[in-house]
C-alpha positions in Angstrom: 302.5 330.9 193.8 299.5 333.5 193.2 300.2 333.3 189.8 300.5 329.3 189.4 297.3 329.6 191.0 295.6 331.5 188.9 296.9 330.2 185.4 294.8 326.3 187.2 292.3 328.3 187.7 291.7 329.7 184.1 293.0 326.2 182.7 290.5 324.1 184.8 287.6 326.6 183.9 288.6 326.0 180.3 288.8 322.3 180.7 285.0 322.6 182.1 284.0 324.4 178.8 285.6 322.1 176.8 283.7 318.9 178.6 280.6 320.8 179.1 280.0 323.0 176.4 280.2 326.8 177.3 276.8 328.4 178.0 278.0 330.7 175.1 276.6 335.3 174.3 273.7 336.5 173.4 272.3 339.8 172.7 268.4 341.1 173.4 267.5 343.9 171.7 263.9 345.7 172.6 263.1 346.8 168.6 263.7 345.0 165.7 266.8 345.0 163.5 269.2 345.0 166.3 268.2 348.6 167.5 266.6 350.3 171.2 267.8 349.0 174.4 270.0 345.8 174.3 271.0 343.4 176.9 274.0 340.7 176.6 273.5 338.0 178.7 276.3 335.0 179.4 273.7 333.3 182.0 270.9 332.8 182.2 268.3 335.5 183.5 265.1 334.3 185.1 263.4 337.6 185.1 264.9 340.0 182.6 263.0 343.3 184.3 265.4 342.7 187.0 268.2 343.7 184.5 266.2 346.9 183.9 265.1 345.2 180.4 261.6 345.7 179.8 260.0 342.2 178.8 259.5 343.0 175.4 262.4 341.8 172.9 262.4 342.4 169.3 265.7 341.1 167.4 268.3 338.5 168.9 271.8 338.1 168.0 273.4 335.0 169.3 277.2 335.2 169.3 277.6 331.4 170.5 275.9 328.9 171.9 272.1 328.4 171.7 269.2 329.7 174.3 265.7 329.8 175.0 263.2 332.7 175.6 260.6 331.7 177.7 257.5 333.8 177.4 256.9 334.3 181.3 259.8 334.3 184.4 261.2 331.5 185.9 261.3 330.0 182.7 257.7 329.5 182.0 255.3 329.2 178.7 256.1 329.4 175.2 259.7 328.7 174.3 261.4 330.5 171.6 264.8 329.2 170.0 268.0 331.1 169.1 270.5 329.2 168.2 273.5 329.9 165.2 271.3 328.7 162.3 271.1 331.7 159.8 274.5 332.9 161.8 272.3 333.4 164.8 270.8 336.7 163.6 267.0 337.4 164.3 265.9 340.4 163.3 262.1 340.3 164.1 260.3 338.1 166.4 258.5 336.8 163.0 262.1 335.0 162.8 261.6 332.3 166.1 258.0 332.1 165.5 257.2 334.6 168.1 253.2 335.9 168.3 254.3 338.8 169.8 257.2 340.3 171.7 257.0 339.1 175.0 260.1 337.3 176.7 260.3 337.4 180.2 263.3 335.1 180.8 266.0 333.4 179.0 268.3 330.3 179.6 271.2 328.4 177.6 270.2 325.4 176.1 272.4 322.6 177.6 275.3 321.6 175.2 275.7 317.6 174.8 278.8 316.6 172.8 277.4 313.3 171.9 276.3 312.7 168.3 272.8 313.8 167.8 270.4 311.6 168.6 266.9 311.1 169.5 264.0 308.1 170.5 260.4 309.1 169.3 257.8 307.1 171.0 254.0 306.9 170.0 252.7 306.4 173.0 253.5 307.8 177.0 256.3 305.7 179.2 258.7 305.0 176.0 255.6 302.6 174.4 254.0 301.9 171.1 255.7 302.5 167.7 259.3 303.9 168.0 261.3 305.8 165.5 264.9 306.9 165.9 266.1 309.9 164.1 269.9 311.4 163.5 268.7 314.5 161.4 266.5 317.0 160.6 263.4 315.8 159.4 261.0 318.8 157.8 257.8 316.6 158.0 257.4 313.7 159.9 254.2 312.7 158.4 255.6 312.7 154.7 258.6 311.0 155.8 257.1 308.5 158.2 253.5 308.7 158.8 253.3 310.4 161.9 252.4 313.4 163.6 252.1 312.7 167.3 254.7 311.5 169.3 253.9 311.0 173.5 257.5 310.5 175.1 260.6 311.0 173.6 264.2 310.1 174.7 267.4 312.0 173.8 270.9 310.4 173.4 272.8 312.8 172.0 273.1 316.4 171.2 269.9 318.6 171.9 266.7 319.3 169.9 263.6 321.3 168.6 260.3 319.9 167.6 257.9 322.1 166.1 254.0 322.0 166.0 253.7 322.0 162.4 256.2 321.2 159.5 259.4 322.8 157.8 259.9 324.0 161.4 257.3 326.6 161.6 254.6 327.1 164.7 255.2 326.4 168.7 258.0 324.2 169.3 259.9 323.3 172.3 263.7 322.1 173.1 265.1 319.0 173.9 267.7 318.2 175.7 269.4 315.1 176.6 267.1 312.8 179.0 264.1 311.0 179.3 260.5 312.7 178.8 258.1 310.1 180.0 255.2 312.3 178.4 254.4 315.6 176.2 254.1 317.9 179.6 257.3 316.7 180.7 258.8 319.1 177.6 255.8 321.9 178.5 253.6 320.6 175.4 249.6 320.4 175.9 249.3 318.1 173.6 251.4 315.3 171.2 251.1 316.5 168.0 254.0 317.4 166.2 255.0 318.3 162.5 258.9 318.4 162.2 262.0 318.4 163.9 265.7 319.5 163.9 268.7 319.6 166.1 269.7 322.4 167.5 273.0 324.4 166.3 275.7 325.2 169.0 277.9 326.9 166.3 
């Protein structure tokens, strides 16, 4: 009986992977090029000093999945993307478009198995001129004249915008719902320059 139990209990946490996408492993390291004191995290963290990890990070490897590092606890200011583009290896801070080394907390970015997906909306409350995107665009201005978007609505997958084009600058992730305006994502303004979906594997 124990061990019918148990083999339901492994099978029904692997059919909740499989429907919900698994959070996935990643690996902080305090200096660059993977070296100093490390940290593997399967869940998220919302202040990494409480697992004795000082909140200065360096280098990232991301075994699977994708995450955010937020620059303050409780998932808070600047986000910075690691996901399994370029295999998911980071070996400076230079690499997410980090000003400097600070990362206080880290979360998984939530896996949607829908086919990526996304609703661009000039203006706040899904209004004004609307694009609809299913790729990567490296500037939205060259490709279609605009570089401010005020609300944004994801149907499938998850997503990064960045500040300024061939995904470079501040950016901020995505996920599947509704943001009726920019602060609903943690933007101070609308202006954007490109965009790209975000790599689970």
């Amino acid at each position: 009986m124990w061990l019918f139990l148990y083999f339901c209990s492994k099978l029904g946490s692997a059919l909740q992977r499989a429907f919900y996408g698994s959070s996935g492993r990643v690996t902080l390291y305090e200096q660059r090029n993977f070296t100093g004191r490390r940290l593997d995290l399967t869940t998220e963290c919302q202040k990494l000093t409480e697992k004795n990890f000082p909140e200065r990070c360096n280098s990232v490897q991301v075994e699977s999945g994708a995450w955010v590092g937020y620059e303050y606890d409780n998932f808070r200011g600047r986000q910075y993307l690691w996901d399994m583009s370029d295999r998911g290896e980071y070996n400076s801070c230079d690499k997410w478009s980090g000003p400097v080394d600070h990362v206080s907390s880290v979360r998984a970015v939530r896996q949607d198995n829908n086919p990526p997906r996304i609703q661009l909306f000039e203006r706040p409350g899904f209004s004004g001129r609307k694009t609809e995107l299913q790729d990567d665009i490296p500037n939205l201005m060259t490709r279609f004249s605009m570089n401010r978007m005020a609300s944004v609505r994801v149907l499938g997958g998850a997503w990064v915008v960045y500040q300024e084009p061939n995904y470079r600058g501040t950016h901020y992730i995505l996920e599947k719902r509704d943001y009726n305006n920019h602060s609903d994502w943690g933007a101070q303004g609308s202006t954007m320059g490109s965009i790209r979906r975000v790599r689970f594997n």
